[in-house]
PAMI-140152 format. One record per residue (C-alpha): residue number from 1; residue in three letters; x, y, z. Coordinates in Angstrom, 2 decimals, padded with zeros to 5 digits. Example, Ala and Ser with C-alpha at 12.3 -4.5 7.8 and 13.67 -1.06 7.14 Angstrom:
% residues 2
node nr->1, rest->ALA, u->012.30, v->-004.50, w->007.80;
node nr->2, rest->SER, u->013.67, v->-001.06, w->007.14;
//
This chain:
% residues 120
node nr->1, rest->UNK, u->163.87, v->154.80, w->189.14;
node nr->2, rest->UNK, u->163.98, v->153.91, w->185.32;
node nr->3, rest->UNK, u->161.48, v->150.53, w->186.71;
node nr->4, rest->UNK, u->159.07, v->152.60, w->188.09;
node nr->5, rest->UNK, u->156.26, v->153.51, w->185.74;
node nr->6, rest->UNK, u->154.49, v->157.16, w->185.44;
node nr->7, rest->UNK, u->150.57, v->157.60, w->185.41;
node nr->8, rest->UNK, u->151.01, v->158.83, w->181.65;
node nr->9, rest->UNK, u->147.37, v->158.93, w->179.93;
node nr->10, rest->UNK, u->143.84, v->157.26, w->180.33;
node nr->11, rest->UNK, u->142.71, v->156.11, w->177.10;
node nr->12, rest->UNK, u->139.26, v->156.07, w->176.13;
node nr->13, rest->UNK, u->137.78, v->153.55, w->172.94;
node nr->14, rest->UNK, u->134.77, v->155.25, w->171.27;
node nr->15, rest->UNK, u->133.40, v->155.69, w->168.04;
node nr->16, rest->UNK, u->134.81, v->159.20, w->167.01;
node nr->17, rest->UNK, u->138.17, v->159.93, w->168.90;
node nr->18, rest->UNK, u->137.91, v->163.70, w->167.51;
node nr->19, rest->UNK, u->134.53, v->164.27, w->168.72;
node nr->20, rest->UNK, u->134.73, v->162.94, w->171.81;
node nr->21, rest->UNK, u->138.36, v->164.62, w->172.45;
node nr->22, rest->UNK, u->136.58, v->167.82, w->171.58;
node nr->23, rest->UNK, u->133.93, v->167.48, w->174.20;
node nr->24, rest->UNK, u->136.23, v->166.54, w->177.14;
node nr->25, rest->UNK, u->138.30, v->169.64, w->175.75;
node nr->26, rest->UNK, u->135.33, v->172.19, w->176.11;
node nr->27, rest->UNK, u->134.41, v->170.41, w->179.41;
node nr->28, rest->UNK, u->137.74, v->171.21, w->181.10;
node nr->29, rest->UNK, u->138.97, v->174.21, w->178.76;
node nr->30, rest->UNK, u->141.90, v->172.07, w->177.65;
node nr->31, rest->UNK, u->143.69, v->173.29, w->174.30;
node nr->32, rest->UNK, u->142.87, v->171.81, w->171.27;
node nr->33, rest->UNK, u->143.77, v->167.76, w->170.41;
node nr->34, rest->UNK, u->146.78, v->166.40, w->168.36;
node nr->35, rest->UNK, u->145.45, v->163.98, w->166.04;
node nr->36, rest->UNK, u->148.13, v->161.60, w->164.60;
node nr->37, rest->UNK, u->147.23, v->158.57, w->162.59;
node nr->38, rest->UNK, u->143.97, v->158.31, w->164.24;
node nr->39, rest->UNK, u->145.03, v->158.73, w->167.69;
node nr->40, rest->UNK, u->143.87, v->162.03, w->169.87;
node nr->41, rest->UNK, u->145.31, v->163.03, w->172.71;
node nr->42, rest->UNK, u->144.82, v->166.03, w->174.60;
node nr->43, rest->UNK, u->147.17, v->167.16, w->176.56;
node nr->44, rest->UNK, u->146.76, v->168.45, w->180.72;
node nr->45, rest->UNK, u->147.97, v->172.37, w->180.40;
node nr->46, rest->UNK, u->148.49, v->171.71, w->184.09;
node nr->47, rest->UNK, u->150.44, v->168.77, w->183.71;
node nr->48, rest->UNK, u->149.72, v->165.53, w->184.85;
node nr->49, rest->UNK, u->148.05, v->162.85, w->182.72;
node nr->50, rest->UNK, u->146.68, v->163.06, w->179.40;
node nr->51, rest->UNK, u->143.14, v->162.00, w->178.22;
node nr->52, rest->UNK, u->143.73, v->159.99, w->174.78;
node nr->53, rest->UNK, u->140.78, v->158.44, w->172.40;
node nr->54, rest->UNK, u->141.01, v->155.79, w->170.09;
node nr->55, rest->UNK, u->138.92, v->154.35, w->167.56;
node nr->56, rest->UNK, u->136.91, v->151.31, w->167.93;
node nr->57, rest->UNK, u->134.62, v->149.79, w->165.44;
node nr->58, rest->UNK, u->131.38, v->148.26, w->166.73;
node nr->59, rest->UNK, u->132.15, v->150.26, w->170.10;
node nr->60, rest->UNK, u->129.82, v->149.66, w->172.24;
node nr->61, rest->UNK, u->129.08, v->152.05, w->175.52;
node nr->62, rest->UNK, u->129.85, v->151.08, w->178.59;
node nr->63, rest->UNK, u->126.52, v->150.78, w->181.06;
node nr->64, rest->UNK, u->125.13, v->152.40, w->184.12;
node nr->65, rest->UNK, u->124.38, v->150.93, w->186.34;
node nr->66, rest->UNK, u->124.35, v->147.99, w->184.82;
node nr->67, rest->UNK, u->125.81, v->144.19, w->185.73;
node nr->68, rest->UNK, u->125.38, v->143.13, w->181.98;
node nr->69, rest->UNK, u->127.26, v->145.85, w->180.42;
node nr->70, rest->UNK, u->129.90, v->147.26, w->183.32;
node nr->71, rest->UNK, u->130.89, v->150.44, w->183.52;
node nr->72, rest->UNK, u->134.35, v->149.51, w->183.72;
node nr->73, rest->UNK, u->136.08, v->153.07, w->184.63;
node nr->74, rest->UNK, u->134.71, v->156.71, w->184.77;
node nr->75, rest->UNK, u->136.65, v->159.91, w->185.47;
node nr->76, rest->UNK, u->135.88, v->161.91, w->188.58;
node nr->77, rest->UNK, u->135.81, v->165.58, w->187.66;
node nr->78, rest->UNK, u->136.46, v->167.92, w->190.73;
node nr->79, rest->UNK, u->134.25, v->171.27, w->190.92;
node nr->80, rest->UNK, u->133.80, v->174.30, w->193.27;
node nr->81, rest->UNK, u->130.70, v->174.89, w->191.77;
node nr->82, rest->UNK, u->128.15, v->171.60, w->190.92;
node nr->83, rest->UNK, u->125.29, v->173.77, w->189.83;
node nr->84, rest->UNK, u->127.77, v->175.45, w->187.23;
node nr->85, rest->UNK, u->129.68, v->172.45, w->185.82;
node nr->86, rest->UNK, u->126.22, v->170.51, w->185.99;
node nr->87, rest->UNK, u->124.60, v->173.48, w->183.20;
node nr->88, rest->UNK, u->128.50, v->173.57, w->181.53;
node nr->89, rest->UNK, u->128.43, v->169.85, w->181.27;
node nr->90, rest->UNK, u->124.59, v->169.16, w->179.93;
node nr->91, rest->UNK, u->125.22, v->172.47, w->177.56;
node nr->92, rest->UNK, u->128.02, v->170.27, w->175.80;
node nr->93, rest->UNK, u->125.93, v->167.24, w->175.40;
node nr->94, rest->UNK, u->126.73, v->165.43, w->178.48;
node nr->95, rest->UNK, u->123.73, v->163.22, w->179.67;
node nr->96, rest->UNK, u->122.92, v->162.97, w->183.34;
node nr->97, rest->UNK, u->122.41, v->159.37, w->184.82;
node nr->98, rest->UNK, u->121.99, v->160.13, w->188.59;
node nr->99, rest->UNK, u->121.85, v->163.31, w->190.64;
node nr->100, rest->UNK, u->120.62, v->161.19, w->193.91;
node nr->101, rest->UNK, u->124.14, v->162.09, w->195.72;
node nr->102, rest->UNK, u->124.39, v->165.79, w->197.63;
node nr->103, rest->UNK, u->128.43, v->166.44, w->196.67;
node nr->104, rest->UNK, u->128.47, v->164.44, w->193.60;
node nr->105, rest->UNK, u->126.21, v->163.42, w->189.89;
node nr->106, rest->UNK, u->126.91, v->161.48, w->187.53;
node nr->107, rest->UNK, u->127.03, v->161.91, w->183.63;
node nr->108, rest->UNK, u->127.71, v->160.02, w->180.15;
node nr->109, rest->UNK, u->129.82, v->161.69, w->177.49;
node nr->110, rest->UNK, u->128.69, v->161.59, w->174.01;
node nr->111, rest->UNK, u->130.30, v->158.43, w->173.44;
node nr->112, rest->UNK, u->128.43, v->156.76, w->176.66;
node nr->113, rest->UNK, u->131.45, v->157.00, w->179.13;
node nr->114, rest->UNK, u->130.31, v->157.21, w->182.72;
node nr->115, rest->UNK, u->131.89, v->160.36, w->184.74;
node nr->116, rest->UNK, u->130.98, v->162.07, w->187.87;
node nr->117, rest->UNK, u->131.49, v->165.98, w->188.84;
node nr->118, rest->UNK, u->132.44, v->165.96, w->192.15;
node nr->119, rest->UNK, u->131.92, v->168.26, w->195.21;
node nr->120, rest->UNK, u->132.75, v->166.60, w->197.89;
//
């Protein structure tokens, strides 16, 4: 078993690892982040994996939708209630890219991260 890895984290490069911990922290009423030497990680009270941020100079946001600058990876947030996380999410600065789907929209964070609240 020692071979086999463990989903441990998803790490996030942005250009203020507190900030942006902080609003992923409000969005999903996660305790507060442990900062150490310029890494933040916040931790799942559920358990599970952890959401980390890291610095990046000249960071640059990922697009959407967008062939020159790729998205790369989003998170997909589950919800009971869209209408609710939708006003919870734009309340903590979250930008909304596309509300076209019935069960699902999708947002930016505050660094420009692409992540969908999901219904479905």
């Amino acid at each position: 078993m020692g071979a086999i890895p463990t989903f441990g984290s998803v790490c996030f490069d942005c250009p203020d690892p507190v900030a942006l911990a902080d609003f992923y922290r409000a969005l999903l009423d996660w305790n507060e982040p442990e900062v150490k030497d310029g890494w933040v990680t916040l931790i799942n009270p559920q358990g599970g994996p952890r959401l980390e941020f890291q610095l990046v100079d000249n960071y640059r946001a990922p697009g959407w939708p967008s062939s020159e600058e790729p998205q790369q990876a989003h998170l997909d947030l589950d919800v009971t209630d869209l209408e609710a996380a939708h006003e919870r999410a734009l309340s903590l600065n979250a930008m909304l890219l596309d509300d076209s789907a019935e069960t699902f929209r999708v947002y930016a964070d505050p660094a420009g991260h692409p992540f969908c609240l999901c219904a479905c």
